[in-house]
C-alpha positions in Angstrom: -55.4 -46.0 -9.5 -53.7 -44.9 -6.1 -50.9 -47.3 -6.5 -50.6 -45.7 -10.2 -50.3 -42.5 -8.8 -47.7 -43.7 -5.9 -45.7 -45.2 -8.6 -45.5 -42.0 -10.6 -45.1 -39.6 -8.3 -41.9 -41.9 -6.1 -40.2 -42.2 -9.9 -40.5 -38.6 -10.7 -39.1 -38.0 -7.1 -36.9 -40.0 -5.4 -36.6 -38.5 -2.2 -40.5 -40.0 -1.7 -39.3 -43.4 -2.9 -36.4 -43.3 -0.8 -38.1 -41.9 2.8 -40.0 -44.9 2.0 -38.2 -47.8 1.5 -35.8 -46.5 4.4 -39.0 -46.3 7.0 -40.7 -49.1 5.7 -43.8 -46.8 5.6 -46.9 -48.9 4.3 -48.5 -47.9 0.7 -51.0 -45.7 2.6 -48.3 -43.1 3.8 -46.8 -43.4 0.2 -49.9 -42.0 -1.2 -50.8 -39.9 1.9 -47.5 -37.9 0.8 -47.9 -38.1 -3.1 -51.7 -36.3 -2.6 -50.2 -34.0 -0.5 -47.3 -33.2 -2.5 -49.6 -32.9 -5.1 -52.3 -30.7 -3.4 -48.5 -28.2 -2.6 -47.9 -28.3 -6.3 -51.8 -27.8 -7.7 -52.0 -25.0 -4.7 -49.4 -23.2 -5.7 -51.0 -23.1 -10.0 -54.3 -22.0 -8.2 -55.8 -19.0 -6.0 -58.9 -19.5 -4.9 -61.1 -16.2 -3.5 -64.2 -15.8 -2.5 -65.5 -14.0 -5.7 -62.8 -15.5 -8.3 -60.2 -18.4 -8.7 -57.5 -18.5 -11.1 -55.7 -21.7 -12.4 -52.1 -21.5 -14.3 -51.8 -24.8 -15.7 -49.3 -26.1 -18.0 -51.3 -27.2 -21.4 -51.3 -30.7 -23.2 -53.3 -32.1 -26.0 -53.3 -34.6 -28.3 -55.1 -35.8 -31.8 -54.2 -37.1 -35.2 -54.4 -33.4 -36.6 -52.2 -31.2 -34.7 -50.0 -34.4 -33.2 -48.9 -34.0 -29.3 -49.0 -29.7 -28.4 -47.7 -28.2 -25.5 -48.5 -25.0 -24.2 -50.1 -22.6 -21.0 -53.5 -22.3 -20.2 -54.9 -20.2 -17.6 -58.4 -20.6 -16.1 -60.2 -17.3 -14.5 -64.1 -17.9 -12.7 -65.4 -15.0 -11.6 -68.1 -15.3 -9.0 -70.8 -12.9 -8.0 -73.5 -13.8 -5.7 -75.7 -11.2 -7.4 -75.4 -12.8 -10.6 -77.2 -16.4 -11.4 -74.2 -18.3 -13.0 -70.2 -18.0 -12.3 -68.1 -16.3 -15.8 -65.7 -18.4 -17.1 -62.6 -17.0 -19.1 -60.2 -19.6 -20.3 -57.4 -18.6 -22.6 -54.7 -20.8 -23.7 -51.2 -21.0 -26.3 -50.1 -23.8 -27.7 -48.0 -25.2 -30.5 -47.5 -29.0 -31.6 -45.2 -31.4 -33.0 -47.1 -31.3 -36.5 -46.2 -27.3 -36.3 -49.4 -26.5 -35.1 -49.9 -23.4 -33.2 -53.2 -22.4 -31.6 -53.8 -18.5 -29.3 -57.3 -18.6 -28.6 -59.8 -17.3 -25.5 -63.1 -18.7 -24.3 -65.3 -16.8 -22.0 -69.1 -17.6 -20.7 -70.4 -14.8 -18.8 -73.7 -14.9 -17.4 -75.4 -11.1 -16.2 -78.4 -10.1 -14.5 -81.9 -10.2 -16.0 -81.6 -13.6 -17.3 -78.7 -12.3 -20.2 -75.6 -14.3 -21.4 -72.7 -13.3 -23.4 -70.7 -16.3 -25.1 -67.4 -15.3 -27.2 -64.2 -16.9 -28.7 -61.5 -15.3 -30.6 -59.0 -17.7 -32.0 -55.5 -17.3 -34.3 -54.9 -20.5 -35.6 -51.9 -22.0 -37.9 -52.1 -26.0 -38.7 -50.4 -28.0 -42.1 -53.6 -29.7 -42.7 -55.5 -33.0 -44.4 -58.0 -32.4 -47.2 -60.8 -35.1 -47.1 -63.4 -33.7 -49.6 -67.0 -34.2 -49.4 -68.0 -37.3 -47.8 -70.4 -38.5 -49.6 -67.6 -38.4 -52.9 -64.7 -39.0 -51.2 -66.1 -41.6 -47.9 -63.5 -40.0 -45.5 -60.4 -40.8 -47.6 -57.4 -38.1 -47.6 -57.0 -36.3 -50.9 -54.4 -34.0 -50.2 -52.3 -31.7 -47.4 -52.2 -27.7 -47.5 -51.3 -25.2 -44.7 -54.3 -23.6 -43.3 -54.5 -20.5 -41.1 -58.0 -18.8 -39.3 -58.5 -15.6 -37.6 -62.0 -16.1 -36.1 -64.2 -14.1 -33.7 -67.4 -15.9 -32.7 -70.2 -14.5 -30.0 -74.1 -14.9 -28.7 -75.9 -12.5 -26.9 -78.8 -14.0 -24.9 -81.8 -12.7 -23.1 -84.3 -14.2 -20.9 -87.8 -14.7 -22.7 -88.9 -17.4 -20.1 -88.3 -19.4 -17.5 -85.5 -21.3 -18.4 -85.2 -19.8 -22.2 -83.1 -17.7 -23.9 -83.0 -15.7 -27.4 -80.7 -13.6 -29.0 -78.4 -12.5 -32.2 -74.7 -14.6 -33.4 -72.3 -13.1 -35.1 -69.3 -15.0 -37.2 -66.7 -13.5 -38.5 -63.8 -15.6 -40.2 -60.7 -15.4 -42.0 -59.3 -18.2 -44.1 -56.3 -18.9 -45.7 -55.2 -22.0 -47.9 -51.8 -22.4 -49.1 -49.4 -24.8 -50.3 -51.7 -27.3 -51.3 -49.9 -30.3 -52.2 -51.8 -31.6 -55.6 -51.3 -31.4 -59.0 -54.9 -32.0 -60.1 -55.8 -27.9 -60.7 -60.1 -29.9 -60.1 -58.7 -30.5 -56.1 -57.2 -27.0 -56.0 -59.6 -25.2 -57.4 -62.0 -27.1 -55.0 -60.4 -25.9 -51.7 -59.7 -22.2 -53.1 -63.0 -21.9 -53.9 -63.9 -21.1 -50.0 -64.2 -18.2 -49.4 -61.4 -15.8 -47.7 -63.8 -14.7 -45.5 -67.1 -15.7 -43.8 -69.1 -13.3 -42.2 -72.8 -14.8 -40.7 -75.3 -13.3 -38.1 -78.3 -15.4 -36.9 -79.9 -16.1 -34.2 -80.3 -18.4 -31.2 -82.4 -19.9 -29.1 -81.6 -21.8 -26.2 -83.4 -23.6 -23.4 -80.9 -24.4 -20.0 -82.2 -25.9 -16.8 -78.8 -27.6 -16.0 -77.5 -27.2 -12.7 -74.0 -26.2 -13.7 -72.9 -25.1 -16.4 -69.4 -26.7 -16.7 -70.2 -29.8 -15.5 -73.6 -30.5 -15.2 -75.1 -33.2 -12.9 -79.0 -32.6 -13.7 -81.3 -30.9 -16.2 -82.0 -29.8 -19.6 -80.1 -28.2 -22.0 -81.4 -27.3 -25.9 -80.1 -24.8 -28.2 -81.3 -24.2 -32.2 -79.0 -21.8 -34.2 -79.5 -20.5 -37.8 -76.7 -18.1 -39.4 -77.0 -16.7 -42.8 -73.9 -15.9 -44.1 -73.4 -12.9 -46.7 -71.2 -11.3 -48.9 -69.9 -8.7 -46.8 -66.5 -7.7 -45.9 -64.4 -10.0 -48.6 -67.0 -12.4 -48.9 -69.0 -13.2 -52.3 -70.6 -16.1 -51.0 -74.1 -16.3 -49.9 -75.5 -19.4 -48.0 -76.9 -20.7 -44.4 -76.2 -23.0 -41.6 -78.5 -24.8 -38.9 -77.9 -26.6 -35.8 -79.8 -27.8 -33.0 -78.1 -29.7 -29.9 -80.3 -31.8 -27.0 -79.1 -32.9 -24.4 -80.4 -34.1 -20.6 -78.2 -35.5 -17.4 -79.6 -37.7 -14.9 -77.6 -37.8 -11.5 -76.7 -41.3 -10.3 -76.1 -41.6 -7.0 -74.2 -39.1 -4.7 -71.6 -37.8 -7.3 -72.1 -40.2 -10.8 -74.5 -38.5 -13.6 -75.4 -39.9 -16.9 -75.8 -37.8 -20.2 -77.1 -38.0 -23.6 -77.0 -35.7 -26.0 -78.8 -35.8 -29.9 -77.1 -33.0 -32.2 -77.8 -32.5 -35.8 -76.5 -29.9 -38.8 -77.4 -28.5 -42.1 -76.0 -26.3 -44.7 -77.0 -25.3 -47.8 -75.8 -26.1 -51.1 -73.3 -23.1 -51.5 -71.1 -23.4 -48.1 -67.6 -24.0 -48.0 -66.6 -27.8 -47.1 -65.2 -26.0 -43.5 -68.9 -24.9 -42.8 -70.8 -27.7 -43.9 -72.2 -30.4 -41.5 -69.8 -32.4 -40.0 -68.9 -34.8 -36.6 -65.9 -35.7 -35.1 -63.4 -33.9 -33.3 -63.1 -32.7 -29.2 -66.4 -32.9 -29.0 -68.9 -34.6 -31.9 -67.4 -38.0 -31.8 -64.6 -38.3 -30.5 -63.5 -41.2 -31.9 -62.5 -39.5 -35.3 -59.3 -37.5 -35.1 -60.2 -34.8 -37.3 -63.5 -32.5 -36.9 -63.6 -32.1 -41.1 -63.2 -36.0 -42.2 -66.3 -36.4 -42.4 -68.5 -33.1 -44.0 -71.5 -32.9 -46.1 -75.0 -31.2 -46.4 -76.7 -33.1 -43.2 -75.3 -34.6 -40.5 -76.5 -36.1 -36.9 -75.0 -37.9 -34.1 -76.5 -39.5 -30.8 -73.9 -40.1 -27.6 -74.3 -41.0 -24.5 -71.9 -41.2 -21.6 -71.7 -41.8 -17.6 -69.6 -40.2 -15.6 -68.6 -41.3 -11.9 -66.1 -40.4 -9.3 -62.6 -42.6 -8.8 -60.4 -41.0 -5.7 -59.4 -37.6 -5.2 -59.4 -35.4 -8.1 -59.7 -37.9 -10.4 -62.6 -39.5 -12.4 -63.4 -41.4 -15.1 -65.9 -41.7 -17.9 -66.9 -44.5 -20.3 -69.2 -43.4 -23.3 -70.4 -44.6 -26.8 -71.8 -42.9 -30.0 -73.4 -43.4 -33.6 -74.0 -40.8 -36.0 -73.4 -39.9 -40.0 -73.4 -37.4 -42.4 -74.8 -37.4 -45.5 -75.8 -35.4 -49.0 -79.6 -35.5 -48.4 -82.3 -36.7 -45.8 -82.7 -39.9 -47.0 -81.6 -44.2 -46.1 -78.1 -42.8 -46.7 -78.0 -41.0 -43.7 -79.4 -43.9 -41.5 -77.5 -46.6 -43.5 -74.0 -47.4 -42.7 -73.3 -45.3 -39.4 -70.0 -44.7 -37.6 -70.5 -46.5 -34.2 -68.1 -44.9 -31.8 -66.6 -46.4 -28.3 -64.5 -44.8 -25.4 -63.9 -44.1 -22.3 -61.8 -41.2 -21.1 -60.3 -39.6 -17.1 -61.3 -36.1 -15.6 -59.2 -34.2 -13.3 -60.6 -31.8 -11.2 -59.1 -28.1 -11.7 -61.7 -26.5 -9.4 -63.5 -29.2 -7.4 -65.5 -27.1 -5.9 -66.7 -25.5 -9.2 -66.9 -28.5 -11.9 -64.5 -27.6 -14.3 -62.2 -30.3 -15.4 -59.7 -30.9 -17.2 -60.3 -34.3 -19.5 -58.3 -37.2 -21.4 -60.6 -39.1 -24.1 -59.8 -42.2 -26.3 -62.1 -43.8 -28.4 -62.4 -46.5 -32.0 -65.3 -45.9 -34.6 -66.7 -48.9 -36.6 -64.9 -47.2 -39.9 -61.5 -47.8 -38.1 -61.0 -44.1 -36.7 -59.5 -43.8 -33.7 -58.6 -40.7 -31.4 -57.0 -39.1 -28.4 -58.2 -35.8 -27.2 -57.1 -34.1 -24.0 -58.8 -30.8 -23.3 -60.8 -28.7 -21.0 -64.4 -28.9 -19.9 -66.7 -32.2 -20.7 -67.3 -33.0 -24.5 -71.3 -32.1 -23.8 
């Protein structure tokens, strides 16, 4: 890895090259000036105060939806010592080579008396793949339309015990499907018949014992959610949603954790194929390139990952995964799975504060395969 970084950094500047070929420096003072040029370049995208730091990064990602996007993405903690937990706010703009464009914000703020506030407001454009229901279609593409959402997504959380948390959810989402490339009027009618709009509240219960929130090295985290969704404000569609997420880290060593996480879905029999149960994506998965391949009533997935230091800012992660979805809780859903593989690199933004920025590639036994690079760990 360090001569990999050398032999980066002296092509993308020749004046390190050249210094060192003319000196006949050894590798160590190669790399000696490749960190510290690229500690002058990372300290000039970062301020770091005593009570906040702000990061201006460029933005990358990748995945089979959206193709490669590039963008901005700026990353505010705020710090309080009379408050339990540092806020994170993370917004970020980017647009992609498949003419995806995404303007979205992120922010975790944690308050005295045991309260947190969770919230994300998103504007989102992509020319997207139709896959139907799983259990009808098995994850084959039907058809392309352009899709658009205008969401706004928060929890409120108050302490009700040591180490647990309940509060209300609210959703509230626009849709819009167009240009749907199909002649069968069955196909279209099938995607037109989400809803515009869905509008849930529910509530949410949460159990956290981790010891950071970004990038945890120890503890507990559990969280059940149930939203009923209404027909209110555009909406004529009634029906519900459930998930509940597990998951425990064990530290290894000085700086190395392992994690696990279980996380299963339901919906009833009137959502929209965008709210049913699904896996795959940044974070469910993330071996399958697109978070609504795979949707139905139930679905589950198990995945486990360690997580260890390399040099500098840089570590690496190797993880695996099965899971499924499936039309009813029965030998379907544990028949059959999608066995997932992968191993992915973290870079350290804050490496004081655990938040990372991370590259993930992984292959399913169904022959999905994915690259994802985004911010903060998968789970």
């Amino acid at each position: 890895m360090k001569h990999l970084l050398a032999i980066i950094l002296s092509l993308l500047i020749p004046s390190v090259s050249f210094a060192q070929s003319a000196d006949d420096t050894t590798h160590a003072n190669v790399i000696d000036k490749a960190v510290g040029l690229a500690e002058t370049v990372l300290g000039a995208l970062t301020v770091e105060k005593p009570q906040w730091s702000l990061a201006i990064y460029p933005a990358a990602s990748y995945s089979g939806r959206s193709g490669l996007a590039i963008g901005i993405m700026p990353m505010l903690q705020l710090r309080n010592t009379s408050l339990p937990r540092p806020a994170t706010i993370t917004p970020s703009a980017l647009i992609s080579t498949k003419g995806m464009w995404e303007v979205q914000c992120d922010a975790d703020i944690y308050l005295k008396h045991n309260q947190t506030i969770t919230a994300k407001a998103e504007f989102y454009y992509q020319p997207d793949d139709y896959y139907g229901i799983a259990s009808v279609s098995d994850g084959k593409k039907l058809t392309e339309y352009d899709y658009r959402r205008y969401m706004f997504t928060s929890d409120y959380l108050k302490g009700i015990g040591r180490g647990w948390q309940a509060g209300p959810s609210i959703d509230i989402t626009c849709h819009d499907f167009s240009k749907i490339a199909t002649d069968s009027t069955a196909l279209r009618d099938e995607i037109l018949s989400a809803e515009r709009w869905d509008n849930g509240v529910g509530l949410v219960v949460s159990f956290d014992t981790r010891d950071n929130t970004l990038n945890a090295r120890r503890g507990w985290y559990a969280r059940a959610r149930v939203t009923a969704y209404r027909s209110w404000i555009g909406s004529k569609r009634n029906f519900a949603t459930s998930t509940i997420d597990i998951r425990h880290y064990w530290p290894i060593g000085e700086e190395s954790v392992v994690a696990a996480q279980l996380y299963m879905a339901t919906a009833s029999s009137r959502a929209p194929f965008h709210k049913m149960a699904s896996m795959g994506g940044t974070r469910l998965g993330r071996a399958i390139p697109h978070n609504l391949k795979y949707v139905d009533r139930i679905a589950y997935l198990l995945q486990a990952e360690a997580r260890f230091p390399l040099w500098w800012r840089i570590g690496a992660t190797g993880w695996t995964a099965i899971g499924n979805v499936a039309h009813k809780a029965n030998k379907d859903l544990m028949s059959n799975m999608h066995g997932m593989i992968g191993c992915g690199l973290r870079f350290k933004v804050f490496p004081s504060h655990g938040l990372n920025l991370r590259l993930d590639g992984g292959v399913s036994t169904k022959g999905d395969n994915a690259i994802y690079f985004n911010i903060r760990e998968a789970f």
